[in-house]
Every structure is written in C-alpha cells, then in structure tokens.
C-alpha positions as CSV (number, residue, x, y, z in Angstrom):
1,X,128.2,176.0,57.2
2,X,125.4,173.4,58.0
3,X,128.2,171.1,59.7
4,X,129.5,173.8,61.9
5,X,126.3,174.9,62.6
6,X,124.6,172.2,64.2
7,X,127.5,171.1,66.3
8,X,127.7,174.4,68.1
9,X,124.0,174.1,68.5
10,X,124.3,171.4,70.7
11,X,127.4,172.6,72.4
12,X,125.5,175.4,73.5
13,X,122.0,173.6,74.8
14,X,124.3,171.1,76.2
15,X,125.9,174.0,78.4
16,X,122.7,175.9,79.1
17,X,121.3,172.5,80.5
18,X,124.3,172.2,82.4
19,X,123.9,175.4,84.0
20,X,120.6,174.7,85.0
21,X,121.1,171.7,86.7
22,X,121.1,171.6,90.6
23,X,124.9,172.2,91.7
24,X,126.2,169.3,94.0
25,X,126.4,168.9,97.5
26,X,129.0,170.4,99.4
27,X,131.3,168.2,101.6
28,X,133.5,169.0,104.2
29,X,135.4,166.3,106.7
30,X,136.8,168.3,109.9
31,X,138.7,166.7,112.5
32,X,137.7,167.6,115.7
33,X,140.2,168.9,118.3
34,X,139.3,168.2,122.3
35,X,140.9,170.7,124.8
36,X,141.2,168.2,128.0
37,X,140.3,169.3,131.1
38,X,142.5,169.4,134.0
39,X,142.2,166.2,135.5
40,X,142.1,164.3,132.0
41,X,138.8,162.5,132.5
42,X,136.7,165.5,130.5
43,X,137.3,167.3,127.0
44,X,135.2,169.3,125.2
45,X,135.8,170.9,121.3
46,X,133.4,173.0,119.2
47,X,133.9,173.8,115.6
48,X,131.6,176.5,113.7
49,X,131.1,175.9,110.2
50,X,129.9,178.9,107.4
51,X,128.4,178.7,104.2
52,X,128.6,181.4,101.3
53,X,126.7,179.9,98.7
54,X,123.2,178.4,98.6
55,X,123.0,174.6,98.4
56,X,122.8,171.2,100.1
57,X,125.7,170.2,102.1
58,X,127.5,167.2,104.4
59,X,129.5,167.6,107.1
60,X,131.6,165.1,109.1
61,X,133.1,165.5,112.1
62,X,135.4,163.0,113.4
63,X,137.1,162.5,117.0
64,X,138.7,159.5,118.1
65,X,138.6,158.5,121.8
66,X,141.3,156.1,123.3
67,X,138.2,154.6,125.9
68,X,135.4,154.1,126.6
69,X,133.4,157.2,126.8
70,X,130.3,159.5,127.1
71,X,129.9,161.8,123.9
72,X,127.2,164.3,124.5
73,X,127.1,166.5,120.7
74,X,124.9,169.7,120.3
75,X,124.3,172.3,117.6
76,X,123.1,175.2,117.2
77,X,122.1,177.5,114.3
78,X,120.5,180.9,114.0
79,X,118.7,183.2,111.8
80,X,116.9,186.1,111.3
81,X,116.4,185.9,107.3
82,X,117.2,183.3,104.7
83,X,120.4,184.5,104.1
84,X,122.0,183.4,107.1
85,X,119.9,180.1,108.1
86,X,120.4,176.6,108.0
87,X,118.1,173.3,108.0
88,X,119.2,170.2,109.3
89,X,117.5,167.4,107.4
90,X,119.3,164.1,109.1
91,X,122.2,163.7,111.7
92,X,124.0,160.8,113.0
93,X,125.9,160.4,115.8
94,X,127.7,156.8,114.8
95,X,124.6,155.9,113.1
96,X,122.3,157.5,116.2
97,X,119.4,159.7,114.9
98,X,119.5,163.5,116.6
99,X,116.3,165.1,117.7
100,X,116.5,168.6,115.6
101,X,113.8,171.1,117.6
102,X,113.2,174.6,115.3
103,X,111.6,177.6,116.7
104,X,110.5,180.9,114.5
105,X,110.5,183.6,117.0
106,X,107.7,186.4,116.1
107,X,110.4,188.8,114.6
108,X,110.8,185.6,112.1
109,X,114.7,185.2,113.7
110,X,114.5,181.0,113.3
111,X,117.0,179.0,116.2
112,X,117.5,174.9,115.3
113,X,118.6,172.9,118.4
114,X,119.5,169.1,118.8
115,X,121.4,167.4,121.3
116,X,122.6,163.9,121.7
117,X,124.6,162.0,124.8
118,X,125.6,158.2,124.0
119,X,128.2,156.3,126.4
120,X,130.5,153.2,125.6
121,X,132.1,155.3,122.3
122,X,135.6,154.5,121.5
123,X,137.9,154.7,119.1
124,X,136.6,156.7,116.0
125,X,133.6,158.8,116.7
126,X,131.8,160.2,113.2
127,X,128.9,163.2,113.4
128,X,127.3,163.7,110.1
129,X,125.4,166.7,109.8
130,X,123.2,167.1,106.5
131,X,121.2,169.8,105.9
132,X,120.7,172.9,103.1
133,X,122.0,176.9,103.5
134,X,120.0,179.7,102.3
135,X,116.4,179.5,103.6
136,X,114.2,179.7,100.3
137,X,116.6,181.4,98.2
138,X,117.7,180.3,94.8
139,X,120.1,177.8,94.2
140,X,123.6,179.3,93.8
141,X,123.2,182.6,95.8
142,X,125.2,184.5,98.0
143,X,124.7,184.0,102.0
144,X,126.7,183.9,105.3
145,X,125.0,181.3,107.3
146,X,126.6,179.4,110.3
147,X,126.3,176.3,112.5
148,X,128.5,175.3,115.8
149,X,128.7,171.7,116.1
150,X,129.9,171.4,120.1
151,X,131.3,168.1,121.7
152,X,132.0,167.1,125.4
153,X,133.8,163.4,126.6
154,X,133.8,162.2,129.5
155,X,135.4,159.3,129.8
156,X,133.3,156.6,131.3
157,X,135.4,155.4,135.1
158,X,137.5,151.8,134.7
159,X,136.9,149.6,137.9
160,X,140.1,149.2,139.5
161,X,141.1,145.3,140.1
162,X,140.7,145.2,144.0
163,X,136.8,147.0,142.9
164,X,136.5,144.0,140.4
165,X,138.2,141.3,143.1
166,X,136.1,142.5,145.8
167,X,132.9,142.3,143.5
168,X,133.4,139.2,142.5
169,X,134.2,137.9,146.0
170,X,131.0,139.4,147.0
171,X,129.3,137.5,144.2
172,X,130.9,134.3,145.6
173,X,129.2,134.7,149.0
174,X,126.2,135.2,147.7
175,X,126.0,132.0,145.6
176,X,127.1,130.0,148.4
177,X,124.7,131.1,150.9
178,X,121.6,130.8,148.0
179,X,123.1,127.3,148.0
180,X,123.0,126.4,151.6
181,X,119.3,128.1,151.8
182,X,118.4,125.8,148.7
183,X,119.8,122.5,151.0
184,X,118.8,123.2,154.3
C-alpha cells in the first residue's frame, strides 16, 4: 500500500503546484485589413481585440504595404472597473517605442492613449502590443475588456522622372555657376 501511496502523493502536489502556477501569455497574430480610400493614395483599418480571462497577453498586428508609406497607429482602451481594463506595458511599431498616456477620471473610469506616425514603411509592417487584462484581479478570472488598435497609410508621393530630370538639371546649373564664381 506504501508503493501506491507515495506515488499518488506526488501526483497530486505535482498538480496542485501546477495549478498554482501563473498561466501563460496569451498570443494572437491578426492580419490587418486596409479599406483604400478613393483615390488609392490613403487606407485606413482598425481591429478591436477582447479579452475574457485575466492574464498577460501579445498581440501582433501585421499589414504589408507595397511602397513607401506614412503609418500613423493609435489605440485606445477604456475602463470604468478592473473588469473591463487594460495596461499596455511595451509597444512597437517595427521596433519604434509608442508613448502610452493613462488618465483615471474622478469616477475612477481609466482611458490609455498612444499614437505613433513613422514614414518610409514598406513591405511588412508588425505592431506588437503587450500589455495585461483585468485591472488588479486575480489571475484566471472572468472579464470583458477591450482595446482598438486603429491604422492609417498614406502612401508617401513618387517624383515623377521629368520632377527628377528637371531637379537634377537644376542641380547642374548650380554647380556650374559655383564654378565660374570660384574662377572669376
């Protein structure tokens, strides 16, 4: 009885420790979809994102951009108890810090803001968003908690070639009248 005993011992502390250990992160990867505007130069996308469990988490967001462009990113979360808010502890824009402002309003309802515009993006754009759902509650408990993560591209304007020849030619003057100042 001794041999069953202290097997099953150990199975059971080895679960209870198990459930007391702090439950990963959660992950989510979400492609982001840009509406275009009219003329093509401009898109803009938002995608919320909800939490129903307590925890840490990390999001990525991921466009891709065919040229060179201006990515201005925002988000937004609000709360009026722990149940339904959200701190961001780091987010990258491409490896860019964002500037995360809080406010507590005197009714205790809690707004995070940050906002980020970068030019010369192309090609695969990545946002990752870390930060931890549920205010001060326990680990593991039920919330409803929400961020919007909102995008807008412009793209940045191509010269056209006569633009680049007549800059160039423009250049060209220049130098030569430098040079006839430096002989005369």
């Amino acid at each position: 009885m001794k041999r069953l005993t202290q097997p099953l011992i150990a199975l059971l502390g080895a679960g209870l420790l198990a459930l007391t250990v702090a439950a990963p992160a959660a992950a989510r990867s979400v492609d982001v979809d840009l509406i275009s505007g009219t003329d093509g130069s401009s898109a803009t996308g938002a995608n919320p994102v909800s939490y129903f469990e307590v925890g840490s988490f990390t999001d990525t967001f991921k466009l891709h951009l065919t040229g060179n462009s201006l990515v201005e990113v925002g988000l937004i979360t609000i709360g009026a108890s722990d149940d339904q808010f959200i701190t961001f502890s780091k987010v990258l824009l491409n490896g860019v810090p964002l500037s995360i402002q809080t406010t507590v309003q005197p009714d205790g309802t809690r707004t995070s803001l940050g906002y980020l515009t970068q030019t010369g993006l192309s090609g695969d754009v990545l946002l990752t968003v870390e930060g931890y759902a549920g205010g001060e509650l326990p680990l593991g408990s039920s919330i409803s908690a929400s961020y919007t993560g909102t995008f807008n591209v412009l793209a940045s304007p191509v010269p056209e070639p006569a633009s680049a020849g007549l800059m160039l030619a423009g250049l060209g003057v220049m130098g030569m009248v430098a040079r006839r100042r430096r002989k005369g």
